[in-house]
LUMBAKE-765457 format. One record per atom (N, C-alpha, C): y, x, z; atom name. Coordinates in steps of 0.05 Angstrom, whole numbers. Example, Ala and Ser with C-alpha at 12.3 -4.5 7.8 and 13.67 -1.06 7.14 Angstrom:
BEGIN
       Y       X       Z  atom
    -114     264     156     N
     -90     246     156    CA
     -66     264     156     C
     -45     257     142     N
     -21     273     143    CA
       1     258     157     C
***
This chain:
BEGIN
       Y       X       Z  atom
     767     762   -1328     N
     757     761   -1355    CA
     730     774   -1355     C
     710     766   -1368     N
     685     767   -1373    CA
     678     791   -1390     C
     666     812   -1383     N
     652     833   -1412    CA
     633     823   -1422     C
     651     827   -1447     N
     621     824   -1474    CA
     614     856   -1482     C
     589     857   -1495     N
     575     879   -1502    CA
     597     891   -1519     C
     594     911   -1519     N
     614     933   -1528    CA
     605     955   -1528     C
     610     978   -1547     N
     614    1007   -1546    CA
     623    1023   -1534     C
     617    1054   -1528     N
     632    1068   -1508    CA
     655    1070   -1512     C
     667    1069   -1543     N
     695    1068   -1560    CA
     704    1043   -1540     C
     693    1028   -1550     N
     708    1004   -1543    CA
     715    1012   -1517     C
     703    1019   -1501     N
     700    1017   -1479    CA
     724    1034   -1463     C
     727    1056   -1474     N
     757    1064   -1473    CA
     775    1062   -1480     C
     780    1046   -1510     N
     799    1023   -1507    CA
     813    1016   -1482     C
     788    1000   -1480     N
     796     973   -1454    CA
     808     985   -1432     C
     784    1021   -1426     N
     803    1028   -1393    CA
     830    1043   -1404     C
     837    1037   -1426     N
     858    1058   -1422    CA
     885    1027   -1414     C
     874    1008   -1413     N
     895     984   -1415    CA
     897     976   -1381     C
     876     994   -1369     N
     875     991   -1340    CA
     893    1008   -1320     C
     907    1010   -1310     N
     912    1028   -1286    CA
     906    1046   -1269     C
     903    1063   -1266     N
     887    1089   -1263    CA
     875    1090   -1235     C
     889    1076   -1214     N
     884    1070   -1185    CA
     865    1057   -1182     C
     861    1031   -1199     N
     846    1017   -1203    CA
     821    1019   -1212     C
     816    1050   -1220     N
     795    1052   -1236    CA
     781    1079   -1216     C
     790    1091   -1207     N
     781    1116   -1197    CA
     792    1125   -1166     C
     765    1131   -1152     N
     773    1137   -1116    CA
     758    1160   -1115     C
     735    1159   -1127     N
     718    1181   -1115    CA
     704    1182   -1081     C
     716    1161   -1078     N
     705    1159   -1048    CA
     677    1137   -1043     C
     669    1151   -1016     N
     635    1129   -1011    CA
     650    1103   -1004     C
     635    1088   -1011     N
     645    1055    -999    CA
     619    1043   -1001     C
     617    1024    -980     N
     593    1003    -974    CA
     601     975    -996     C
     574     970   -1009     N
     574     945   -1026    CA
     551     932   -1021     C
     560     907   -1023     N
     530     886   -1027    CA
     521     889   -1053     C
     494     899   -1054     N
     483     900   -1080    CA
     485     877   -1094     C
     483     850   -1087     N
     497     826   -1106    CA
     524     827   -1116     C
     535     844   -1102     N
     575     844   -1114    CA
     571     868   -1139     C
     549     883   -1136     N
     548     898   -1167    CA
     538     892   -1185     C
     555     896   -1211     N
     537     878   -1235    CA
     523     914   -1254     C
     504     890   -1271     N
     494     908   -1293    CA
     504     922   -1312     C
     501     937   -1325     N
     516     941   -1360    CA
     505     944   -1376     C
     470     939   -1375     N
     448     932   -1399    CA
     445     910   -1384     C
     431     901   -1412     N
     413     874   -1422    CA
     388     885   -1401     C
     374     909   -1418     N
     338     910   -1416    CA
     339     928   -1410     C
     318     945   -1388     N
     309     961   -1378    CA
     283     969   -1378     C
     273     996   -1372     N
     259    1004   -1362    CA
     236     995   -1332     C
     212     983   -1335     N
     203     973   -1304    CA
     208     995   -1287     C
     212    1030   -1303     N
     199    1048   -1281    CA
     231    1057   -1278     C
     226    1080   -1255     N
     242    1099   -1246    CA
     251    1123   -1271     C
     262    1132   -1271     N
     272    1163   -1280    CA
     235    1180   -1267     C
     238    1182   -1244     N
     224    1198   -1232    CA
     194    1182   -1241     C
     178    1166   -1254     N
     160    1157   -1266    CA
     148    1139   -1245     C
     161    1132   -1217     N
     152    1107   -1209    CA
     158    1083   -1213     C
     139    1057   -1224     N
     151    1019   -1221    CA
     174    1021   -1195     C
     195    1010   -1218     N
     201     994   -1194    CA
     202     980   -1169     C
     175     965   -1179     N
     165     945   -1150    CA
     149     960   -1138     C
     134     987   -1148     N
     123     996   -1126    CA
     141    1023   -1107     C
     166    1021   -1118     N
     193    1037   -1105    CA
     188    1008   -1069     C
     206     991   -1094     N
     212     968   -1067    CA
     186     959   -1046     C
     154     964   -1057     N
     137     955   -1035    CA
     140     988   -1018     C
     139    1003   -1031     N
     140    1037   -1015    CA
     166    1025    -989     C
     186    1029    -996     N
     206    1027    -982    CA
     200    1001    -956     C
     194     984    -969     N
     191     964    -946    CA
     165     974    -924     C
     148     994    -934     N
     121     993    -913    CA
     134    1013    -907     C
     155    1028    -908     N
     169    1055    -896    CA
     150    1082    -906     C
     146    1081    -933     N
     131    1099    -940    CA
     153    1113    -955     C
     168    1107    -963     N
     194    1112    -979    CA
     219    1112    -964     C
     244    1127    -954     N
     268    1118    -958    CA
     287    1110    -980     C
     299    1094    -983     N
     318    1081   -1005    CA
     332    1109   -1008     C
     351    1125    -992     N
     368    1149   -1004    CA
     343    1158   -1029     C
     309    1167   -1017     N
     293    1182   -1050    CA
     294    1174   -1078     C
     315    1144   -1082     N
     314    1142   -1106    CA
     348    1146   -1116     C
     366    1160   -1096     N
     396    1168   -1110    CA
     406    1145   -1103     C
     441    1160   -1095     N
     462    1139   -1095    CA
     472    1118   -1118     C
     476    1103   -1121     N
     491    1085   -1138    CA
     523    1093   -1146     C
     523    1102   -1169     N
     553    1105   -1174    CA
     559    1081   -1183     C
     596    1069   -1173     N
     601    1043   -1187    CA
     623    1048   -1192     C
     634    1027   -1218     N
     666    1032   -1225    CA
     672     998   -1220     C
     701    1008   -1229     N
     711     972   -1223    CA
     733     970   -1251     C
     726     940   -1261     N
     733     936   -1284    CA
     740     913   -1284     C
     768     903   -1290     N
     774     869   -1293    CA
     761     854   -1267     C
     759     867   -1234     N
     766     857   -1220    CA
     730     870   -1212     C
     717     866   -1222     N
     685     869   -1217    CA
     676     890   -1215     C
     656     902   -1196     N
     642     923   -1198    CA
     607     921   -1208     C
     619     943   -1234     N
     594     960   -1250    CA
     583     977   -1241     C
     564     992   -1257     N
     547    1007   -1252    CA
     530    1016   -1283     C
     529    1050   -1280     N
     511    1045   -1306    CA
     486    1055   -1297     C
     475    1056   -1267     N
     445    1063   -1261    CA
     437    1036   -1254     C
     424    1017   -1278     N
     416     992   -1277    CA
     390     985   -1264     C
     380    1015   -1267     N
     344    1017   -1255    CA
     356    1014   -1222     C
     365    1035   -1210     N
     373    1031   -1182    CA
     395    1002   -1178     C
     408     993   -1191     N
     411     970   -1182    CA
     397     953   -1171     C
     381     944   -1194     N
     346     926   -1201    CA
     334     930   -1163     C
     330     956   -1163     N
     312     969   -1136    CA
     328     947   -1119     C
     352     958   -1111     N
     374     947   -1089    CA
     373     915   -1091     C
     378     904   -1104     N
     381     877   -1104    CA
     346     860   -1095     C
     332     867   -1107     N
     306     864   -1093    CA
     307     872   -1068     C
     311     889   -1060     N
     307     907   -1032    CA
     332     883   -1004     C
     357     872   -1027     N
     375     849   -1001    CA
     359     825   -1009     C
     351     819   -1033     N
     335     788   -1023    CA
     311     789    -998     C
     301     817    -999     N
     280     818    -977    CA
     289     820    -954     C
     322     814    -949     N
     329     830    -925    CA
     328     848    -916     C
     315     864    -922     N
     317     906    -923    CA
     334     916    -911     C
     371     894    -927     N
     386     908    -927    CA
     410     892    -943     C
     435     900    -932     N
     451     879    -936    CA
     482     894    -950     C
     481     917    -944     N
     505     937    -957    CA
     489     962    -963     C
     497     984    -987     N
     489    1006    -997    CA
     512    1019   -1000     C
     508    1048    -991     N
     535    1069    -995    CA
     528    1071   -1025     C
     556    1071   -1040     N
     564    1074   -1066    CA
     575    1091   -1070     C
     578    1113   -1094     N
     601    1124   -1105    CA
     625    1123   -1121     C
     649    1112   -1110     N
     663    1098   -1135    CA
     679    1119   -1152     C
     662    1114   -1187     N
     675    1134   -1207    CA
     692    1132   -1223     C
     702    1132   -1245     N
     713    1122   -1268    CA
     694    1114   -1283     C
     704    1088   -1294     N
     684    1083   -1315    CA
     669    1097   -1348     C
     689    1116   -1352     N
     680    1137   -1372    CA
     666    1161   -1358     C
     645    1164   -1347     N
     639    1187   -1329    CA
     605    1190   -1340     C
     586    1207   -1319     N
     565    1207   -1319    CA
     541    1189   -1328     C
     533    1175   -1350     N
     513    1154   -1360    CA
     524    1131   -1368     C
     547    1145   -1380     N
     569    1116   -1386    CA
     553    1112   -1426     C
     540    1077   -1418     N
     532    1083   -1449    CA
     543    1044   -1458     C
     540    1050   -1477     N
     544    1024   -1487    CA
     543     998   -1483     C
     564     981   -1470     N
     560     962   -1447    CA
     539     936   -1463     C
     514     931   -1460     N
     503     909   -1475    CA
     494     885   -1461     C
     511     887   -1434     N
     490     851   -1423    CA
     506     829   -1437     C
     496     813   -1438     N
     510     789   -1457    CA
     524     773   -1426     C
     510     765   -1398     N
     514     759   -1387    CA
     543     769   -1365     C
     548     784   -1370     N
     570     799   -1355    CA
     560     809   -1334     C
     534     822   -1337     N
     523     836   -1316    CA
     511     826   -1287     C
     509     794   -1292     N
     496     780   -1269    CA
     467     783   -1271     C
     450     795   -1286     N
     421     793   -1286    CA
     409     817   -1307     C
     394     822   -1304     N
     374     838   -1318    CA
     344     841   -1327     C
     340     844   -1353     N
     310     843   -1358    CA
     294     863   -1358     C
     271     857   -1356     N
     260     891   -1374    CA
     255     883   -1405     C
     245     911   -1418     N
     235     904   -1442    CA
     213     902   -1441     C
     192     907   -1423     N
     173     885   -1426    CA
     159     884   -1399     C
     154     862   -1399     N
     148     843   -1373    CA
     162     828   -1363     C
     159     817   -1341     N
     175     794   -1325    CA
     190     810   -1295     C
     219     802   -1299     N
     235     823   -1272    CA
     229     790   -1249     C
     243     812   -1231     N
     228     794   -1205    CA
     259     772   -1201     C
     252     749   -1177     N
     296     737   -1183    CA
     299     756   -1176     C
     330     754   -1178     N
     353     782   -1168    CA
     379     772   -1175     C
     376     747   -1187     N
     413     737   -1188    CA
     420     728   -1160     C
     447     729   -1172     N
     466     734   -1142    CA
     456     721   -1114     C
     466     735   -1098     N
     459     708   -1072    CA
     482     718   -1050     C
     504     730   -1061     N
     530     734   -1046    CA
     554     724   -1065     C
     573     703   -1066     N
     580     699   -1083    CA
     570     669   -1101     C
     578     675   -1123     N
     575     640   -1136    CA
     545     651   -1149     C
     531     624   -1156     N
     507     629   -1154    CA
     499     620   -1180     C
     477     634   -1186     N
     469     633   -1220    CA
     456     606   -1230     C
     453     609   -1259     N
     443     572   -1268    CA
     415     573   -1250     C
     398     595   -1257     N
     375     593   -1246    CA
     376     579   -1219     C
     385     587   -1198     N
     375     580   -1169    CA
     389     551   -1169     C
     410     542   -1182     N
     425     526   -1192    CA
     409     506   -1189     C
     394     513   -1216     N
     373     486   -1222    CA
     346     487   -1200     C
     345     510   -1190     N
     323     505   -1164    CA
     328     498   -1145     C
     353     498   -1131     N
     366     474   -1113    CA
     359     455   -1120     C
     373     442   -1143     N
     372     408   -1153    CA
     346     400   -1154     C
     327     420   -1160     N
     301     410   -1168    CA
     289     404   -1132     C
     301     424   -1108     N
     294     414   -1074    CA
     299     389   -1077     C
     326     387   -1080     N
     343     366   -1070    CA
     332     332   -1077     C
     319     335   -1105     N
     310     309   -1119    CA
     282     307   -1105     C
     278     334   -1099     N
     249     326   -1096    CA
     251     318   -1064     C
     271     325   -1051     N
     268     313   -1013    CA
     276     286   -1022     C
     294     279   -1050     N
     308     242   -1052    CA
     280     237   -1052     C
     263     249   -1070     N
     234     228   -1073    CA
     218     224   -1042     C
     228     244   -1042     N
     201     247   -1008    CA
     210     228    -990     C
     242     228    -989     N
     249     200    -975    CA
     246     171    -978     C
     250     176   -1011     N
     247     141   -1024    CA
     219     134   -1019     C
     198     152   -1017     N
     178     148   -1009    CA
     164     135    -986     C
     182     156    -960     N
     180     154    -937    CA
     189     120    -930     C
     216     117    -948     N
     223      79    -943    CA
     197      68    -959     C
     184      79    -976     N
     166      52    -990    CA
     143      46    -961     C
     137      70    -950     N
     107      73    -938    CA
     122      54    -908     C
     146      61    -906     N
     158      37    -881    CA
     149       8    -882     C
     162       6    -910     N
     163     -26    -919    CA
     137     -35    -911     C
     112     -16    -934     N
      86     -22    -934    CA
      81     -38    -900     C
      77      -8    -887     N
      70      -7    -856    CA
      84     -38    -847     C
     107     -46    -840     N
     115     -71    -842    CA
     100     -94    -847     C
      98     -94    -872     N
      89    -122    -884    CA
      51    -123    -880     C
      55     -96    -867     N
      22     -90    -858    CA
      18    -105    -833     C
      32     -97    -815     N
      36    -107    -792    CA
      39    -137    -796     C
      56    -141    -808     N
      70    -177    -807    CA
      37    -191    -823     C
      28    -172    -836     N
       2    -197    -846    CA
     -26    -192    -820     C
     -20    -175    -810     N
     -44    -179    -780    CA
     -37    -199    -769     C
      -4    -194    -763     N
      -1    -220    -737    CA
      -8    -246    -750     C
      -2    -252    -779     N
      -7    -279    -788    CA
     -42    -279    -790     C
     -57    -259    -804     N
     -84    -270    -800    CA
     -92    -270    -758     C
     -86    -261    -748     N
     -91    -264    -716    CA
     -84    -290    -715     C
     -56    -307    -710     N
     -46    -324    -713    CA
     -69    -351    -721     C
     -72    -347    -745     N
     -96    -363    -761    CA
    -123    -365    -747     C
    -127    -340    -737     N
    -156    -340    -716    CA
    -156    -354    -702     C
    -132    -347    -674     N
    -132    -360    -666    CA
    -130    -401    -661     C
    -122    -406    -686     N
    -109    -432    -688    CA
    -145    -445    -695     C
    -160    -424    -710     N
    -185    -440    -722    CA
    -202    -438    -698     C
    -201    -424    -678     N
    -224    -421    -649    CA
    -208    -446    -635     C
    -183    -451    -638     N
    -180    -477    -619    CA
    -187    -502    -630     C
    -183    -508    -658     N
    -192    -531    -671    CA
    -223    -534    -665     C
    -237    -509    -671     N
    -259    -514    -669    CA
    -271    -520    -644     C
    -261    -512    -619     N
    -263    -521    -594    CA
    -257    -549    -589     C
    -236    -561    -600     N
    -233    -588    -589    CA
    -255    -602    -604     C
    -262    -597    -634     N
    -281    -614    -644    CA
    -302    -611    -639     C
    -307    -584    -618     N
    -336    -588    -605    CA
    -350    -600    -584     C
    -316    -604    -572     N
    -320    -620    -553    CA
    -313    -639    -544     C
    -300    -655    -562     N
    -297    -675    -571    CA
    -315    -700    -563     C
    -340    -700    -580     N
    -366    -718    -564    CA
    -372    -720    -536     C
    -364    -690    -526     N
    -379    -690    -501    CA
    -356    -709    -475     C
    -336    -703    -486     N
    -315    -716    -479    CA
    -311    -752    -481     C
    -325    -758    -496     N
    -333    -789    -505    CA
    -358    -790    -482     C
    -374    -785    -490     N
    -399    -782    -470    CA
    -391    -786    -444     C
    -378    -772    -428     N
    -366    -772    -398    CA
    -345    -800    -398     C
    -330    -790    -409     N
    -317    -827    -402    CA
    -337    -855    -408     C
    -353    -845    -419     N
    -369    -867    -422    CA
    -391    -880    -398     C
    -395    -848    -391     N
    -407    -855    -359    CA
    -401    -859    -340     C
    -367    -849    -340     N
    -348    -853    -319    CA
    -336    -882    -317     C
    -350    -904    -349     N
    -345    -928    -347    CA
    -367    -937    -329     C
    -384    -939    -335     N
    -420    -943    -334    CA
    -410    -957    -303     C
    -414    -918    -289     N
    -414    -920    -266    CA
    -393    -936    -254     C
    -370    -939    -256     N
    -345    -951    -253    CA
    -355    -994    -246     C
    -363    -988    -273     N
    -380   -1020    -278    CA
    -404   -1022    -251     C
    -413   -1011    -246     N
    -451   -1012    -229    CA
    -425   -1019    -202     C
    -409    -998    -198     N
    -395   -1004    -168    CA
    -381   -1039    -167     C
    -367   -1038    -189     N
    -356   -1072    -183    CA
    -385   -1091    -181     C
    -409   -1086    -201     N
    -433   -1115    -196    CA
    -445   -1102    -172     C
    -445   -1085    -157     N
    -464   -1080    -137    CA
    -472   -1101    -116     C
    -445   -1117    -110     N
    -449   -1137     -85    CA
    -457   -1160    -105     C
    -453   -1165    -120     N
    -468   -1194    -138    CA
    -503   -1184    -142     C
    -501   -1170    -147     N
    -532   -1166    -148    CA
    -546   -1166    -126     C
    -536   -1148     -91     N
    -546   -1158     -71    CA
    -554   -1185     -71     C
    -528   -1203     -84     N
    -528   -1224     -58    CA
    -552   -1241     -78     C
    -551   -1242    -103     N
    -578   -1245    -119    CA
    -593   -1237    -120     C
    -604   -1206    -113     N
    -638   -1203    -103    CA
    -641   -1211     -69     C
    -613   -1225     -51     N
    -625   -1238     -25    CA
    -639   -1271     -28     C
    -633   -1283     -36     N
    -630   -1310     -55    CA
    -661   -1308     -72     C
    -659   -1293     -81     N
    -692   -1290     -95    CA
    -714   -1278     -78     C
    -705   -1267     -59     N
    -723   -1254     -43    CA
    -733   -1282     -19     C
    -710   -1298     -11     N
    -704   -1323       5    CA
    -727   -1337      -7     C
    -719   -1351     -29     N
    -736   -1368     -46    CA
    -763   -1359     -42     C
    -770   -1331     -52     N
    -804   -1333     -46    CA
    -813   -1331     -23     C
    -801   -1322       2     N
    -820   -1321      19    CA
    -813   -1356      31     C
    -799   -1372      28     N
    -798   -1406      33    CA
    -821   -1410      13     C
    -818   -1416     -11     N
    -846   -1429     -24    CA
    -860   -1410     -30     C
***
């Protein structure tokens, strides 16, 4: 079951409908900062101790900071989920496992009526948090089921690799029918260098059989013409 915003009244209500084991150990236990939820809406960007946030999480990451200098996390457990009412050190932690930093944090598990227990107001059931003013960095879940946000930034990969592919088939096709119209204009080249070769040579081809008649003809009259320039040559030197 989901928390809605509620009062500290309320709020003891509810644990008194809980089981007492269930609610209180007092002992350290390791948590993925994604398995703990919020119990405000809006926060503060800074620390208690008057540092941003983000410049906690850039400290920490250049090792100018240890994570213990900003305090343990106390968490309770409620209708199956674990809270928290230091929402500022949450914020830190969950930035600090998307960067890989860090993947479990020693916790303290309290009762939920204890130390900074104030009026439960996320509308969300403690999957996300804002500040009151500015923009928080992501930080919904990434252990566990996953929020609308990244939700829709998947789908938005996913359509966008369908396009990159449908793409990838158009530029195929193209390439294809690219290729297939070379070989046909080559094809065509070729076919117009041979036409034009035979009709160039064509004449010259007439020409040669024509001589190859000629000559053909001179060899069959050769001996008729001897024997008629002997006969004429006969005749004049007699008269």
């Amino acid at each position: 079951m989901e928390l809605s915003p509620m009062s500290v009244e309320d709020l003891e209500m509810l644990v008194q409908d809980q089981p007492e084991s269930t609610l209180i150990n007092h002992e350290y236990i390791f948590l993925r900062p994604s398995d703990i939820r919020f119990t405000r809406q809006f926060i503060a960007p800074e620390l208690r101790s008057g540092i941003l946030i983000q410049d906690a999480v850039d400290g920490i990451l250049n090792k100018e900071f240890e994570p213990e200098k900003f305090g343990t996390l106390k968490v309770f457990k409620l209708n199956g989920n674990w809270y928290t009412w230091y929402n500022q050190r949450l914020y830190l932690n969950r930035l600090l496992e998307r960067e890989g930093f860090l993947n479990f944090v020693p916790v303290q598990w309290v009762h939920p009526i204890s130390k900074g227990c104030k009026d439960f107001t996320s509308i969300n059931d403690g999957i996300v948090v804002e500040f009151r003013e500015g923009q928080t960095l992501s930080h919904g879940p990434i252990n566990g089921s996953k929020s609308d946000s990244s939700e829709k930034e998947e789908e938005e990969i996913i359509e966008d690799g369908h396009e990159e592919n449908e793409n990838e088939g158009e530029d195929e096709q193209v390439m294809k029918v690219q290729e297939e119209l070379k070989k046909e204009i080559s094809a065509l080249e070729t076919r117009t260098v041979d036409v034009a070769a035979q009709t160039e040579y064509q004449p010259l081809r007439s020409d040669v059989w024509e001589l190859e008649n000629f000559s053909n003809s001179l060899d069959i009259l050769n001996p008729f013409i001897l024997i008629a320039l002997f006969f004429v040559l006969l005749g004049w030197y007699l008269f």
